[in-house]
C-alpha positions as CSV (number, residue, x, y, z in Angstrom):
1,X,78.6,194.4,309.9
2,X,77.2,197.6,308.9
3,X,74.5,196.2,306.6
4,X,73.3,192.8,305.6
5,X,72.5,193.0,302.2
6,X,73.6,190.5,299.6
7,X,73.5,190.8,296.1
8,X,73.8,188.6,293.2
9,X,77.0,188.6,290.8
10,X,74.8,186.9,288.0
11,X,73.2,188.7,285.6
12,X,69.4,189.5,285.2
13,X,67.6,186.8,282.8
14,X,64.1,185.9,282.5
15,X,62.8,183.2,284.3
16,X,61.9,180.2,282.8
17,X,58.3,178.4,282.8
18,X,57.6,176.0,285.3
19,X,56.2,173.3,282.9
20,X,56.1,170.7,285.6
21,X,53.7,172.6,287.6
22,X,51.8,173.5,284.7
23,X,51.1,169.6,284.3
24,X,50.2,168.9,287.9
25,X,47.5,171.8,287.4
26,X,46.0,169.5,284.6
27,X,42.3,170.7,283.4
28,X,41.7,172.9,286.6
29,X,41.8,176.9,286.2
30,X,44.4,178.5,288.7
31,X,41.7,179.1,291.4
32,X,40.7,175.7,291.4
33,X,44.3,174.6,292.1
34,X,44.7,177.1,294.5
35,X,41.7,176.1,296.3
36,X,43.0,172.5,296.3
37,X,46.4,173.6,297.8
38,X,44.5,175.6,300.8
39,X,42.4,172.2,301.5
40,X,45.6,170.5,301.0
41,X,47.7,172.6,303.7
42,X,44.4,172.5,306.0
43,X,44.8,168.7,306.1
44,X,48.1,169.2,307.3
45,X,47.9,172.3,309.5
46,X,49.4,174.7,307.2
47,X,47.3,177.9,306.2
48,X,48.5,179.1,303.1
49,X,46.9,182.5,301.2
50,X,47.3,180.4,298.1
51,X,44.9,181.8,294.9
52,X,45.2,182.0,291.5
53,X,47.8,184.8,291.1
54,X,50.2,182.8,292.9
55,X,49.8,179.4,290.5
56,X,50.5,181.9,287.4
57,X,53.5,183.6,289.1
58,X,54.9,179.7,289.8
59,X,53.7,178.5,286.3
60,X,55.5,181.7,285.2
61,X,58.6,180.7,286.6
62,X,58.8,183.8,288.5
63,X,59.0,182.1,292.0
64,X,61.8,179.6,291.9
65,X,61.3,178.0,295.4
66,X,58.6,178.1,297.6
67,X,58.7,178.8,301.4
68,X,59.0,176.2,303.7
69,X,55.4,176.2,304.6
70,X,54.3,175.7,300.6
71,X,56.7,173.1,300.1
72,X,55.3,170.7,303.0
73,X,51.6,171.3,301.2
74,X,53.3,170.3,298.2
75,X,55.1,167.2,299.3
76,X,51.5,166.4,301.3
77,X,49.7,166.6,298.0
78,X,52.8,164.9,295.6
79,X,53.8,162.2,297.9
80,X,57.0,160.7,296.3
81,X,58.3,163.8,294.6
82,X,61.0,166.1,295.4
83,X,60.8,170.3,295.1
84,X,62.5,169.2,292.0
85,X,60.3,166.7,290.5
86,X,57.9,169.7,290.8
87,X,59.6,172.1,288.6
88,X,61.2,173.8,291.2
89,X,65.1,175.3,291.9
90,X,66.9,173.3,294.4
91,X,66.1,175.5,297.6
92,X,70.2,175.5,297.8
93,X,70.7,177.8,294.8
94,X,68.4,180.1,296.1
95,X,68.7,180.3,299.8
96,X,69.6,183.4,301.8
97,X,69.7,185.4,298.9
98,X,68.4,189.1,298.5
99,X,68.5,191.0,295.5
100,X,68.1,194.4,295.6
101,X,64.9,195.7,293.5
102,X,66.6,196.4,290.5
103,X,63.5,198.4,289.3
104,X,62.9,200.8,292.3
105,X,65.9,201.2,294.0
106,X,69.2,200.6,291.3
107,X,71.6,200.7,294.1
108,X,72.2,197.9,297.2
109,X,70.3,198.9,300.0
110,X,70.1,197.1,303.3
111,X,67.6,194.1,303.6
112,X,65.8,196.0,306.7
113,X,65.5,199.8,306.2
114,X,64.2,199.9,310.1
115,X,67.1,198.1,311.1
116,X,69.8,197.5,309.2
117,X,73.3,196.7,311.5
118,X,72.4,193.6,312.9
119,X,73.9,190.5,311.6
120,X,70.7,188.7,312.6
121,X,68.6,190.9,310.1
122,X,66.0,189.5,307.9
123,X,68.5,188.4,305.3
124,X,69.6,185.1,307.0
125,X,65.4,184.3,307.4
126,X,65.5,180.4,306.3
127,X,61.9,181.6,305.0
128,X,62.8,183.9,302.5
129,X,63.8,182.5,299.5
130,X,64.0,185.4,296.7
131,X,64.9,184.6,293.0
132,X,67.8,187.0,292.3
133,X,66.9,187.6,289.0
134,X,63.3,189.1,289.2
135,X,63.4,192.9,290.3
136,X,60.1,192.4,291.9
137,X,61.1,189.8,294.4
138,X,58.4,187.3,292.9
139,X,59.2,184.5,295.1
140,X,58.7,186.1,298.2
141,X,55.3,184.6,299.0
142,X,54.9,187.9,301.2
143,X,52.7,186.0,303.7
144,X,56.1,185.0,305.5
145,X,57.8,188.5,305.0
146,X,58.7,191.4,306.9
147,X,56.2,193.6,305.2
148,X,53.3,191.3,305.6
149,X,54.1,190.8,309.1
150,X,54.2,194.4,309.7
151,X,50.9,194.5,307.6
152,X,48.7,192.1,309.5
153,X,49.0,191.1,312.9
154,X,47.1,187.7,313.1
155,X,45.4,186.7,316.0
156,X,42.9,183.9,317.2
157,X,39.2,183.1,315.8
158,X,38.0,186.4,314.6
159,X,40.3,189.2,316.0
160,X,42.5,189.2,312.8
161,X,43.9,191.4,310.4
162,X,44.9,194.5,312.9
163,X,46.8,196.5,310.1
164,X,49.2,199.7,310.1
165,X,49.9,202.5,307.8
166,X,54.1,200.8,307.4
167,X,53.5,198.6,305.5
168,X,52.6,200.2,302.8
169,X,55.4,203.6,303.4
170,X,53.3,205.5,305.3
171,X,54.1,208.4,308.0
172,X,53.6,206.6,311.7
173,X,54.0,209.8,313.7
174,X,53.2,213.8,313.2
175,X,57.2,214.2,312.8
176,X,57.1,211.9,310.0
177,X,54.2,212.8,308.5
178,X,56.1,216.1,307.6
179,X,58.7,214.5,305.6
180,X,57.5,213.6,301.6
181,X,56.2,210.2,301.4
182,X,58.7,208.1,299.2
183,X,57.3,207.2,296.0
184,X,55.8,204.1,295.5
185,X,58.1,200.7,294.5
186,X,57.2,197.0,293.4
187,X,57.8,196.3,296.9
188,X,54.7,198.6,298.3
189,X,52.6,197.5,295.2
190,X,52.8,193.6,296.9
191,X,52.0,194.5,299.8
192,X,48.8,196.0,298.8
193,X,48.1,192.9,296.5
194,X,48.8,191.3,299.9
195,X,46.4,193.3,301.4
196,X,43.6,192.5,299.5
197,X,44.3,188.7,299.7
198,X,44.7,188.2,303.4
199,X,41.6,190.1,304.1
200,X,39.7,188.4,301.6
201,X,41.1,184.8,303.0
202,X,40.0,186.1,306.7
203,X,36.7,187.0,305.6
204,X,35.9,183.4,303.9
205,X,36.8,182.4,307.3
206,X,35.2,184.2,310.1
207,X,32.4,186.9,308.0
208,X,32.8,190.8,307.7
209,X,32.1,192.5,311.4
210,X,35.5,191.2,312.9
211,X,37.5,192.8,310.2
212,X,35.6,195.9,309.2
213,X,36.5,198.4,311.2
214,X,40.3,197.8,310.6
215,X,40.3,197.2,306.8
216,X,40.4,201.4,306.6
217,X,43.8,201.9,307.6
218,X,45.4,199.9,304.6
219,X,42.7,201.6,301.9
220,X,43.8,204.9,303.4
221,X,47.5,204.1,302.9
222,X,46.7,202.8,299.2
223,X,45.2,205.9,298.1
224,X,47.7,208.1,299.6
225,X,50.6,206.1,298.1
226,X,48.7,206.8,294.6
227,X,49.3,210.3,295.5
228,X,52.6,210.0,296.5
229,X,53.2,208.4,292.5
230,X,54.9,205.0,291.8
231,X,58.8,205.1,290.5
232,X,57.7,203.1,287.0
233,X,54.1,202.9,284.9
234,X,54.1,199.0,285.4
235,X,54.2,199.7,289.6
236,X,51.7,202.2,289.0
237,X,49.9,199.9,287.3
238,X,49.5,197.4,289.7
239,X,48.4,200.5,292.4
240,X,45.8,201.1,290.9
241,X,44.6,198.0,290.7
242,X,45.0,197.1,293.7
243,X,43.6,199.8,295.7
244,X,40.6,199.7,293.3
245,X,40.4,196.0,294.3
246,X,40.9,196.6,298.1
247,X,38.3,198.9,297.8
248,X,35.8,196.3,296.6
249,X,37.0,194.2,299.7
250,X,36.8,196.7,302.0
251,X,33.5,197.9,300.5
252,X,32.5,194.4,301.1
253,X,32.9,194.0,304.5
254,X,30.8,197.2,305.1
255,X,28.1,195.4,303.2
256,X,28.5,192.3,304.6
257,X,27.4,193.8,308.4
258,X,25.2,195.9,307.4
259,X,26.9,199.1,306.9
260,X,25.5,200.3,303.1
261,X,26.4,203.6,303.2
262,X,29.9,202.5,303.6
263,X,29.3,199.9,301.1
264,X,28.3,201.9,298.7
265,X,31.0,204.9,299.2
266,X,34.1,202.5,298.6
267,X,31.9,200.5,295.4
268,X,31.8,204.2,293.8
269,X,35.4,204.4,294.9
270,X,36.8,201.3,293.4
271,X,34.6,202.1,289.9
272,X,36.1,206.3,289.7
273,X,39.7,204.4,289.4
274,X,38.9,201.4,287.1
275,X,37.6,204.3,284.8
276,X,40.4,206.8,285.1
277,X,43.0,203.5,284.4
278,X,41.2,202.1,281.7
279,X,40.9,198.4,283.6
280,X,37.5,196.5,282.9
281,X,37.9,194.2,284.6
282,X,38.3,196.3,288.1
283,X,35.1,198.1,286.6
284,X,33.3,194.6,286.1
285,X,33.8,194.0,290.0
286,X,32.8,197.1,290.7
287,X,29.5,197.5,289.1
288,X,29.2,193.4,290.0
289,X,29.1,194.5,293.8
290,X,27.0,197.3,293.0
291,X,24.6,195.5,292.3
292,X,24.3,192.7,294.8
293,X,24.5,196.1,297.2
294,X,21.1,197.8,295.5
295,X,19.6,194.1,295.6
296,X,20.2,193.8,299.8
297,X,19.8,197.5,300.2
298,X,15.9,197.1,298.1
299,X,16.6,198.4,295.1
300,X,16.3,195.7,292.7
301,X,15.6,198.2,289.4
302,X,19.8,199.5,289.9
303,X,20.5,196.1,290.9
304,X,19.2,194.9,287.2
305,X,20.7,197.9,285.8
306,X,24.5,197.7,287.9
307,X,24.6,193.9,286.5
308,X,23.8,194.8,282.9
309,X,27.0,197.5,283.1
310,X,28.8,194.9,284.6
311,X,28.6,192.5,282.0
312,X,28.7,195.1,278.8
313,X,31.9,196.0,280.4
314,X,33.2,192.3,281.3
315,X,33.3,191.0,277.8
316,X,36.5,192.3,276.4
317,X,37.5,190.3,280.0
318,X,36.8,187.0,278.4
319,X,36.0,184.7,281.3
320,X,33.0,182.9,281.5
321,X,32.8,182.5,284.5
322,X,32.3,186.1,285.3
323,X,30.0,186.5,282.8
324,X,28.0,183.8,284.5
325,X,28.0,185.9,288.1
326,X,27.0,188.7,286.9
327,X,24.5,186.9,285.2
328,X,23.1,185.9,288.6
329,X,23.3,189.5,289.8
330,X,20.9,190.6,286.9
331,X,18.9,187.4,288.3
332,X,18.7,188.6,291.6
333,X,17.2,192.1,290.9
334,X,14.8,190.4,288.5
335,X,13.5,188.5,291.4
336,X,13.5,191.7,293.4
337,X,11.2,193.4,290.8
338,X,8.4,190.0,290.9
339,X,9.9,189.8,287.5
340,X,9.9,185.7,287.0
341,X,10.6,185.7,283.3
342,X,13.6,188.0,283.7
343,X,14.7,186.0,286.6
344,X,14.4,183.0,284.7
345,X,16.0,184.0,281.3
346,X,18.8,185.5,283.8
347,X,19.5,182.5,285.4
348,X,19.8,180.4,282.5
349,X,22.4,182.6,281.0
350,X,24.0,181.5,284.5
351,X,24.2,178.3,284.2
352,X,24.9,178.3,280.3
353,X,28.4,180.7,281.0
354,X,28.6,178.5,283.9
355,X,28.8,175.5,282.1
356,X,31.4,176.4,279.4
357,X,33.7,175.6,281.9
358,X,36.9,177.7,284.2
359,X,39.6,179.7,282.2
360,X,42.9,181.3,282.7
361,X,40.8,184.3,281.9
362,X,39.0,184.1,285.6
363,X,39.7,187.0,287.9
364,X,41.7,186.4,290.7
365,X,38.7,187.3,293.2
366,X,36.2,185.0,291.8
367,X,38.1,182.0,294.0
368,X,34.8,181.8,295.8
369,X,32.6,181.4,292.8
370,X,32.0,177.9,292.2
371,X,29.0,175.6,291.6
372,X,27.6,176.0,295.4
373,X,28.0,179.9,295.1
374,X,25.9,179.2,291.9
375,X,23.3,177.4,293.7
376,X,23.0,179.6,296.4
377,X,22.2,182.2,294.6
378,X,20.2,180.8,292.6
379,X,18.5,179.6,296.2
380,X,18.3,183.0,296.6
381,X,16.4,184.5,293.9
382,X,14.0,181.8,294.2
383,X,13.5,182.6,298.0
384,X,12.5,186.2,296.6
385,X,9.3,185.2,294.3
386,X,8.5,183.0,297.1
387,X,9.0,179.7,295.4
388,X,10.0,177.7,299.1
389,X,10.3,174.6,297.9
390,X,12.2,175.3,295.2
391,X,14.7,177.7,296.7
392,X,15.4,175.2,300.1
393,X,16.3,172.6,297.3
394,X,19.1,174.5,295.7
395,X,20.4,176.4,298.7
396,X,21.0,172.5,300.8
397,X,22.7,171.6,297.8
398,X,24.7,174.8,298.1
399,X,25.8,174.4,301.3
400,X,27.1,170.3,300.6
401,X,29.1,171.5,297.8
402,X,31.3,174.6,299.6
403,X,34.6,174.3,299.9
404,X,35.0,174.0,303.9
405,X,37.5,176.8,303.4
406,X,34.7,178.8,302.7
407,X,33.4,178.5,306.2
408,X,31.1,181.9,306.3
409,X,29.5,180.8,303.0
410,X,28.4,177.4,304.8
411,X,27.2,179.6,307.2
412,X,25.0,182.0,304.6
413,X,23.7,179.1,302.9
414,X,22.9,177.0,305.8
415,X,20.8,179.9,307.1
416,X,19.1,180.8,304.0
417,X,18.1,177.1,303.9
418,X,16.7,177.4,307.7
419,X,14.8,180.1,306.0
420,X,13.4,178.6,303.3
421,X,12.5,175.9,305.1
422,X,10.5,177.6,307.7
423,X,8.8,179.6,305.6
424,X,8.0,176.5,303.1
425,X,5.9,174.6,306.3
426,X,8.5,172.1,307.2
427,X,9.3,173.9,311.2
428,X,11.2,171.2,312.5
429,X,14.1,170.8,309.5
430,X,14.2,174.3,309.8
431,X,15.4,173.9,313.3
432,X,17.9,171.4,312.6
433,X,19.4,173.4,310.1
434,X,19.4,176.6,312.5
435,X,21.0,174.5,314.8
436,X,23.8,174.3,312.0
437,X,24.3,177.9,311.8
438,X,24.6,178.6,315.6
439,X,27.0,175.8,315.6
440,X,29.1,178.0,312.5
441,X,27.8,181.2,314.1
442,X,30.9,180.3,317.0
443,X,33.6,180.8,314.5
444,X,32.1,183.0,311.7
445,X,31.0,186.8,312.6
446,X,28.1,188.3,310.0
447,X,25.4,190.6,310.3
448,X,24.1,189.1,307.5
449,X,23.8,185.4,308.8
450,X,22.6,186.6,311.7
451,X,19.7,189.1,310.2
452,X,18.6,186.0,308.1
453,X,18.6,183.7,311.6
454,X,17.0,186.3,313.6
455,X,13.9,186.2,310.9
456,X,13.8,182.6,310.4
457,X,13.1,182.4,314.9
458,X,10.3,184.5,313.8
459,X,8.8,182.6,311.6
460,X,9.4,179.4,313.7
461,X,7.3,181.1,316.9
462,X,4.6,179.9,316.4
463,X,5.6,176.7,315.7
464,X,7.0,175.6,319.4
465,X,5.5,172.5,319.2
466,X,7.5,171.0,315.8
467,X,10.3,168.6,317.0
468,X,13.5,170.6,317.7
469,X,12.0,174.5,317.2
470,X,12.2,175.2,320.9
471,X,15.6,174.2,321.8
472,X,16.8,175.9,318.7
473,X,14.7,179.2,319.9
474,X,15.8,179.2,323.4
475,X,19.6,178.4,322.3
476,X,19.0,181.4,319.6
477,X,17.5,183.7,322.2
478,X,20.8,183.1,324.3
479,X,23.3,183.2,321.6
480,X,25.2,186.3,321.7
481,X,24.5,189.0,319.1
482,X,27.1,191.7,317.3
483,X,28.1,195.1,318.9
């Protein structure tokens, strides 16, 4: 056969709500469901990118059928119910079909543009399961397509997310960098969106400095494919967005090990095209890791005044929750500048946005934000005006309410309790909790965890005698340290 492409004879329609999934979700916001399906396909040994813009493209009706590997966390978590009990298309109606993108490309084209004469091609993949009426191919979950394969090449522990310039359309080779770049579809707009998911889902996992250095190559592609101009407004759209929001993440990781400059470069990066597209919410993020950047980098007066931008710009956003982070971020650099009173009026604006509750409104990226994020930074600021006590209460309560998804965070919390509690007088807890984050330290890589363990064995020196401080020294002293 020449090609392998199937279309469908039956005509475009809007998809239709999944109500049935809407019920299961009950009185927990998107991310909280999504958070519950990752634990749920952990306890299984499934790892699924699930998050928040995936439940609303289900609840939307916009994926009909889920991959195989979403349907066994879903049967784990329903026991008893069927695909259909769940709101779902019999995985027969949909199966093996592949609808052209009926808003990039209006004629047929071949399922595998590399490869396109094989009857083996792509379009006979039992894991793609596209709903032939959305031109976007919704319900390819992307994590189990061709493009995201191409896009990150997965490896053990920490050596993850080794990406390349195709996914996203770009010129491999000098030859092909000559030819035009081909302007941008909905196709190249989820990959991105991809993108900025998987690396956000490796870094909860195994910290910053094993993913760094290869986050570039997909922000490079991003902004040359906004260059290169997108075949509709709505795919432009979602470009923008998306490479403002990789960006963030990629800004991020230079943060997270250290790297500020860097950091700082790709935060100014991110903000430029949340202003130039109009999107506050982008702009929110932005100036939100703006300011926890001036905070680590010891400059708690823009910290105060990133945080403030942040939230004059976040209320048209409508999400609590949000408002109640960047909150915290004003907190911090209060606590940077001795500033108690401002620290403390900060963080009870916290914990009152906190408290109204999750919303639909939530941005997708806040996943990790939950009442132990809340607590840990609180921890944190109280760490800063050198209230010990105080700050090693809420940062052990922060790390026994993570998510164990969110292994790095278990890590940075654990560590910033060694810390506290080393510095409060109590030398041999302080070990045992240090002990903790060497144990985490074997599958999580972070300058930052290791910066704050490094200080804590300095504080403990001196106290060699305290039960446990000089096996955790000596193991700390052999433990190896980042390139």
């Amino acid at each position: 056969m020449a090609s392998s492409t199937v279309t469908s004879s039956q005509p475009n329609r809007p998809p239709r709500p999944n109500l049935a999934f809407r019920r299961l979700r009950g009185q927990r916001s998107p991310a909280e469901f999504a958070a519950a399906i990752r634990r749920a396909g952990l306890e299984i040994g499934e790892q699924v990118s699930c998050d928040a813009r995936y439940i609303g493209r289900v609840e939307a009706g916009e994926i009909r059928c889920p991959n195989y590997a979403y349907e066994r966390v879903f049967l784990h978590m329903f026991p008893g119910r069927t695909l259909t009990d769940l709101g779902f298309a019999p995985r027969s109606s949909v199966r093996g079909r592949r609808a052209h993108d009926t808003e990039d490309a209006p004629l047929p084209r071949p399922t595998n543009r590399a490869n396109a004469t094989s009857e083996t091609s792509r379009a006979c993949d039992p894991y793609e399961t596209r709903n032939p009426y959305d031109p976007y191919h919704p319900h390819d979950t992307y994590e189990e397509s061709d493009v995201l394969r191409r896009a990150f090449m997965t490896g053990g522990g920490a050596t993850v997310a080794a990406a390349s310039l195709g996914p996203v359309g770009l010129a491999r080779d000098a030859a092909a960098a000559r030819r035009p770049v081909h302007r941008a579809g909905a196709s190249d707009a989820g990959a991105l969106e991809e993108a900025v998911r998987r690396i956000r889902l490796l870094d909860d996992r195994h910290g910053a400095d094993g993913l760094y250095r290869r986050a570039a190559a997909p922000l490079r592609a991003a902004y040359a494919l906004l260059d290169a101009g997108a075949t509709r407004q709505t795919t432009a759209d979602r470009l923008y967005s998306g490479a403002g929001e990789l960006a963030i993440s990629v800004g991020w990781l230079a943060h997270d090990s250290g790297r500020f400059d860097d950091a700082r470069s790709h935060y100014a990066e991110a903000l430029a095209t949340a202003r130039m597209t109009g999107d506050p919410g982008l702009e929110a993020h932005a100036f939100c890791n703006t300011a926890f950047l001036a905070r680590d980098a010891g400059r708690p007066r823009e910290a105060v005044r990133a945080a403030q931008a942040a939230q004059r710009v976040a209320r048209p956003v409508g999400s609590a929750r949000l408002m109640s982070l960047l909150a915290l971020r004003e907190a911090g650099g209060w606590a940077g500048l001795a500033d108690r009173v401002g620290c403390e009026q900060a963080l009870a604006r916290a914990q009152a946005f906190f408290e109204r509750g999750p919303s639909d409104a939530d941005p997708e990226w806040m996943s990790f934000y939950g009442e132990a994020e809340l607590e840990g930074l609180e921890a944190q600021c109280w760490s800063t005006l050198g209230d010990w006590p105080r700050a090693a209460r809420h940062a052990r309560r922060a790390a026994e309410l993570q998510d164990p998804h969110f292994t790095r965070n278990i890590a940075l919390y654990t560590a910033e309790l060694a810390d506290d509690l080393a510095r409060g007088g109590r030398p041999d807890e302080a070990a045992v909790a240090g002990m903790r984050v060497l144990d985490l330290l074997e599958e999580v890589q972070s300058s930052r965890v290791q910066t704050m363990l490094a200080a804590t064995a300095r504080v403990l020196r001196p106290h060699r005698r305290a039960t446990g401080v000089t096996a955790f020294l000596e193991r700390h002293a052999s433990a190896p340290r980042m390139a």
